[in-house]
C-alpha positions in Angstrom: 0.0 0.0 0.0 1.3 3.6 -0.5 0.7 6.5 1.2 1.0 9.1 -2.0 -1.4 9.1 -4.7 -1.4 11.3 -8.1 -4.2 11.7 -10.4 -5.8 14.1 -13.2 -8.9 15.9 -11.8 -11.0 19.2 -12.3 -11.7 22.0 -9.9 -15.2 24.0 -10.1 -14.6 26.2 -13.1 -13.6 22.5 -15.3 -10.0 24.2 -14.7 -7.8 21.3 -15.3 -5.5 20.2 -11.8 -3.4 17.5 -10.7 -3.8 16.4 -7.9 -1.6 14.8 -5.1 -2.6 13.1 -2.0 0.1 12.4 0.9 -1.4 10.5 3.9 0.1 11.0 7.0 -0.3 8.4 9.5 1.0 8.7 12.6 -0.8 12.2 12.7 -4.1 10.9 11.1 -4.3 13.7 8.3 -3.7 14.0 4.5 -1.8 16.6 2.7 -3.2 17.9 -0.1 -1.8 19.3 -3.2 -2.7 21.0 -6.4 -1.0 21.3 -9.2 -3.0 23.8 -12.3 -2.1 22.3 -15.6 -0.2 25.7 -16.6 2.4 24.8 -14.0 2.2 21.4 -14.2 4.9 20.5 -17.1 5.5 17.2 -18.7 8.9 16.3 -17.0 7.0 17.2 -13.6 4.1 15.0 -14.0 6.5 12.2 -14.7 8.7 13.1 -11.6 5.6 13.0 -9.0 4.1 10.0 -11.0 7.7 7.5 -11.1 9.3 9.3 -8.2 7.4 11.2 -5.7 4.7 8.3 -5.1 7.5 6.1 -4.3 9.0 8.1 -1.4 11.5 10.1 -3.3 11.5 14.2 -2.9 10.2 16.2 -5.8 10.3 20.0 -6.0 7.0 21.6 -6.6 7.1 24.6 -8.9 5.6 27.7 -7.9 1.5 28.7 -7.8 0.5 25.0 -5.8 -1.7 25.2 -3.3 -1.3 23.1 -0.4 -4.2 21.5 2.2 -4.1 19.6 5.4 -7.4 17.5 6.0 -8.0 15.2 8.9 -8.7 11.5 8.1 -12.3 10.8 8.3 -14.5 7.6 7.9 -17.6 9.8 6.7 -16.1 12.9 4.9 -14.4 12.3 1.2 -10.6 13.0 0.8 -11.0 15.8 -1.5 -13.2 18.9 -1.1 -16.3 19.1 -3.1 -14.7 21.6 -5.7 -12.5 18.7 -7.1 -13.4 16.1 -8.8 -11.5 13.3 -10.5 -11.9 10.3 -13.1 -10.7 7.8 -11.1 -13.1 7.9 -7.5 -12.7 4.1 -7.0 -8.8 5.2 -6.8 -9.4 7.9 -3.9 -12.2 5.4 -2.1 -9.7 2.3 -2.4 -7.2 4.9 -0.6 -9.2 6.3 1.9 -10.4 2.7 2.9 -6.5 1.7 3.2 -5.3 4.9 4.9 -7.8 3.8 7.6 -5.7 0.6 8.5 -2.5 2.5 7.9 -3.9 5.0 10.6 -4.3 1.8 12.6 -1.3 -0.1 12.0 0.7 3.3 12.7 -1.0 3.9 16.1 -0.3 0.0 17.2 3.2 0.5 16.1 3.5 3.4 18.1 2.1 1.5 21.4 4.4 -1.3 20.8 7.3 0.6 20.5 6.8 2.2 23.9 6.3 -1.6 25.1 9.3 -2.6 23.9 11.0 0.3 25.0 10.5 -0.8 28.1 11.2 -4.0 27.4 15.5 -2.9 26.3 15.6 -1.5 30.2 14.5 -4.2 31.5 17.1 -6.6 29.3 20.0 -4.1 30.0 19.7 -3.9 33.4 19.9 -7.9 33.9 22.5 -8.9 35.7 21.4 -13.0 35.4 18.8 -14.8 33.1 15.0 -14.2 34.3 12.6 -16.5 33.0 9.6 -14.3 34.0 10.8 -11.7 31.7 11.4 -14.1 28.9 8.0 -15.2 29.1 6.6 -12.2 29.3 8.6 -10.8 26.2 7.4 -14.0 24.3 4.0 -12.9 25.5 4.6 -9.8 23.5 6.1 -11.5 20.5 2.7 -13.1 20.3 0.8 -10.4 20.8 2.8 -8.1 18.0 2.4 -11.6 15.5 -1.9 -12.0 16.1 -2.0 -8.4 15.2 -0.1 -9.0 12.6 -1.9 -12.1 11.0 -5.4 -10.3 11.7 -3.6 -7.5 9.3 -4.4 -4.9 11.8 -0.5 -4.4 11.7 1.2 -3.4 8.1 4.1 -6.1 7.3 7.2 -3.5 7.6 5.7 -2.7 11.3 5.6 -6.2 12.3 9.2 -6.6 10.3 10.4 -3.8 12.1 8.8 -4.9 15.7 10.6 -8.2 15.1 13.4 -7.6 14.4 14.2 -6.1 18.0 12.0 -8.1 19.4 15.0 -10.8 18.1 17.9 -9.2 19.6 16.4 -8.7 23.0 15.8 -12.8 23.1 19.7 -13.6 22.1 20.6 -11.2 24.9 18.6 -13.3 26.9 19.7 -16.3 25.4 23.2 -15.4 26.3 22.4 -14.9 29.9 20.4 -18.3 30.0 23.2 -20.2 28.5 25.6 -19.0 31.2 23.4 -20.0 34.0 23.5 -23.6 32.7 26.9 -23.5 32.7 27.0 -22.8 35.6 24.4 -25.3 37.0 26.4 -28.3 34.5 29.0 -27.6 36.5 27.8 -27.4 40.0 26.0 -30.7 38.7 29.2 -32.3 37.8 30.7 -31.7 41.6 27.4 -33.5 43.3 27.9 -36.4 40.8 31.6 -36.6 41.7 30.7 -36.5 45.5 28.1 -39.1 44.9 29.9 -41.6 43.1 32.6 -41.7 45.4 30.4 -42.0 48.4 28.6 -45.1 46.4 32.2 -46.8 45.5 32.7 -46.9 49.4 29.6 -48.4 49.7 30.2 -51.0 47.4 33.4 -51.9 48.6 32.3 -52.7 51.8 29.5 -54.6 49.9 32.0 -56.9 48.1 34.1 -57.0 50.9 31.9 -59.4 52.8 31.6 -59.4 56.3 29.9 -56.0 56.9 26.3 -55.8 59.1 23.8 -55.1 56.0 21.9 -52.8 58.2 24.7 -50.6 58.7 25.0 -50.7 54.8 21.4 -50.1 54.3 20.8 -47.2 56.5 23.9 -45.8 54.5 22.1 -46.1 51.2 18.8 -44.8 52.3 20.8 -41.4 53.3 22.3 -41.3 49.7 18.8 -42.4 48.2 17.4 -39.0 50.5 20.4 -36.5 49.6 19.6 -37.9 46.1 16.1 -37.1 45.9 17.1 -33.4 47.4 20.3 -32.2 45.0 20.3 -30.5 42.1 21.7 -32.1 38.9 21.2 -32.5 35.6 18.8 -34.8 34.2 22.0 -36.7 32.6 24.0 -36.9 36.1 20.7 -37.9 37.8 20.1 -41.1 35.5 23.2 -42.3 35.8 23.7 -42.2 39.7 20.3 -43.6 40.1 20.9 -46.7 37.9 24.1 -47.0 39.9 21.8 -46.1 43.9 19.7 -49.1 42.3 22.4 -51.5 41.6 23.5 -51.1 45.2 20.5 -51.6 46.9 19.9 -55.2 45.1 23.8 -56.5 45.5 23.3 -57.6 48.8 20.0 -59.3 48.1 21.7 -61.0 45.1 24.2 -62.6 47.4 27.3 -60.8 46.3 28.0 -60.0 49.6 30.5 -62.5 50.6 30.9 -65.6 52.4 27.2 -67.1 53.2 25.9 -65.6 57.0 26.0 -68.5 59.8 21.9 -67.1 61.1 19.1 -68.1 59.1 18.9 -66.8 55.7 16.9 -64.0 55.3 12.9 -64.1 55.5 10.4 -63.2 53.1 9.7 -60.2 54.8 13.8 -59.2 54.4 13.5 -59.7 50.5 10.7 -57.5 50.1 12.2 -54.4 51.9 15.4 -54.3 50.0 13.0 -54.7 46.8 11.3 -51.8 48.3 13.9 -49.9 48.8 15.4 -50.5 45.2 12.8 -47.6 44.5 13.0 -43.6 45.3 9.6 -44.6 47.4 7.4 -44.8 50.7 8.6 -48.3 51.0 11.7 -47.4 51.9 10.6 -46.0 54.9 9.4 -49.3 56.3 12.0 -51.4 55.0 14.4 -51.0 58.3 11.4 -51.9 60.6 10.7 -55.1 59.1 14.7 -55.7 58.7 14.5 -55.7 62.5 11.5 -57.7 63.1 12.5 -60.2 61.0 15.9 -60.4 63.4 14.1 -60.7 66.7 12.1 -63.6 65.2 15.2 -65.3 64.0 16.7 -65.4 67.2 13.9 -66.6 68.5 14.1 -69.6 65.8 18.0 -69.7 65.5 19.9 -71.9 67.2 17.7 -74.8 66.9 17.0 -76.6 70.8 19.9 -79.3 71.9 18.6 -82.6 72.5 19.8 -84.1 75.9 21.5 -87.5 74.5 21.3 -88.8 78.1 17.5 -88.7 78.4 16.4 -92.4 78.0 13.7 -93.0 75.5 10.3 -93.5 76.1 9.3 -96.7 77.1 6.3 -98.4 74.5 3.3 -98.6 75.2 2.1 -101.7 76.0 -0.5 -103.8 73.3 
């Protein structure tokens, strides 16, 4: 759409004009311009028809007249004394003005938002997710307008195009705080893993009480559940937490244990506490009531060899 027109028209005395229409947006009004055909050479027509509509400066030769008419819906762009060939030129441009009048006015609010918006992103000192959703917020506000045509394609372009810049200036702010999260991550895996290679040392070592083991994993299992890592780090030192917390009940624990082996009851609290759940709450409880039961069980009663046997009963 332009905002300059140029046509052949008449004024009230069939004096012969040409006329030129500039729309101004931003201020809602149109410029007028008349041209009588005595001043209005060849070589000039051709220079506001080629060059003037398409933004370039003309210079207007002497005895123009110049009018500045507010943008209505209602009233016609040109005065009642002037009438032109072409009306369905000046309707089709009066119609359009309208949404340039529009677009223009919507520009101007946005740029005030994003305005706004730069001081915000300056004064940063470390990535703010609230502000990068509200800014994407915006972004979607500027492209509904925009698709609803309510806002002309170099406004949008131009609303964009900034709008772009403040996100990789956010982007670079985001990008160093997972840097530095990676690497904090990277120190609580380290800590961890050493912490479970002690563990399973004394695991494969034989010999050690399993409770003490067990309580010693369901710290790790709770510090676990509590530190921040990366979804990588966290994956990998739970497959390993689970792998410890099933080695003893597989029975690579060392030499076989002289009590009873373990009850039902046992083998279902360490499969409980193979899992970041509830169950592992429970799972030292029944550990220990399974132990009082066994030494109620375990030894087995000595028979006195010097008791005689009982006599048979008589037929």
């Amino acid at each position: 759409m332009k905002n300059k027109i140029v046509v052949w028209g008449t004024r009230a005395e069939n004096e012969k004009v040409l006329i030129a229409l500039e729309l101004k947006a931003e201020e809602n009004k149109v410029l007028l311009y008349t041209f009588p055909e005595s001043v209005a050479t060849e070589e000039f027509v051709n220079k506001m028809m080629a060059d003037w509509r398409s933004g370039a400066d003309v210079a207007f030769p002497e005895g123009h007249t110049a009018l500045e008419r507010e943008l209505s819906v209602t009233e016609s762009l040109l005065p009642d004394d002037l009438k032109v060939e072409r009306g369905d030129l000046i309707q089709r441009a009066q119609t359009e003005w309208h949404f340039a009048v529009l677009s223009a006015k919507l520009h101007k609010a946005y740029e005030q938002e994003l305005a706004e918006f730069k001081e915000k992103v300056q004064a940063l000192g470390e990535y703010d997710h609230h502000l990068w959703d509200n800014l994407r917020n915006f972004w979607d506000k500027v492209q509904e307008q925009a698709r609803e045509r309510n806002l002309f394609r170099d406004h949008a372009d131009h609303l964009r195009d900034n709008i772009n810049m403040l996100f990789d200036d956010m982007k670079k702010l985001r990008a160093k705080v997972q840097d530095e999260f990676i690497s904090t991550s990277q120190k609580v895996f380290e800590e961890f893993n050493q912490r479970l290679e002690e563990v399973e040392a004394r695991i494969a070592a034989g010999g050690a009480k399993l409770n003490a083991v067990f309580d010693e994993l369901k710290k790790l299992q709770r510090r676990y559940r509590d530190s921040k890592m990366s979804n990588e780090h966290r994956n990998q030192l739970w497959e390993r937490l689970d792998g410890a917390f099933k080695k003893p009940k597989s029975g690579n624990s060392g030499p076989a244990p002289t009590r009873a082996p373990w009850s039902n009851a046992m083998n279902a609290a360490w499969a409980a506490c193979s899992m970041p759940s509830a169950g592992c709450r429970t799972a030292s409880a029944a550990m220990k009531k399974n132990s009082i039961s066994n030494k109620k069980r375990w030894p087995p009663p000595k028979v006195n060899s010097k008791r005689r046997s009982a006599a048979p009963r008589s037929k």
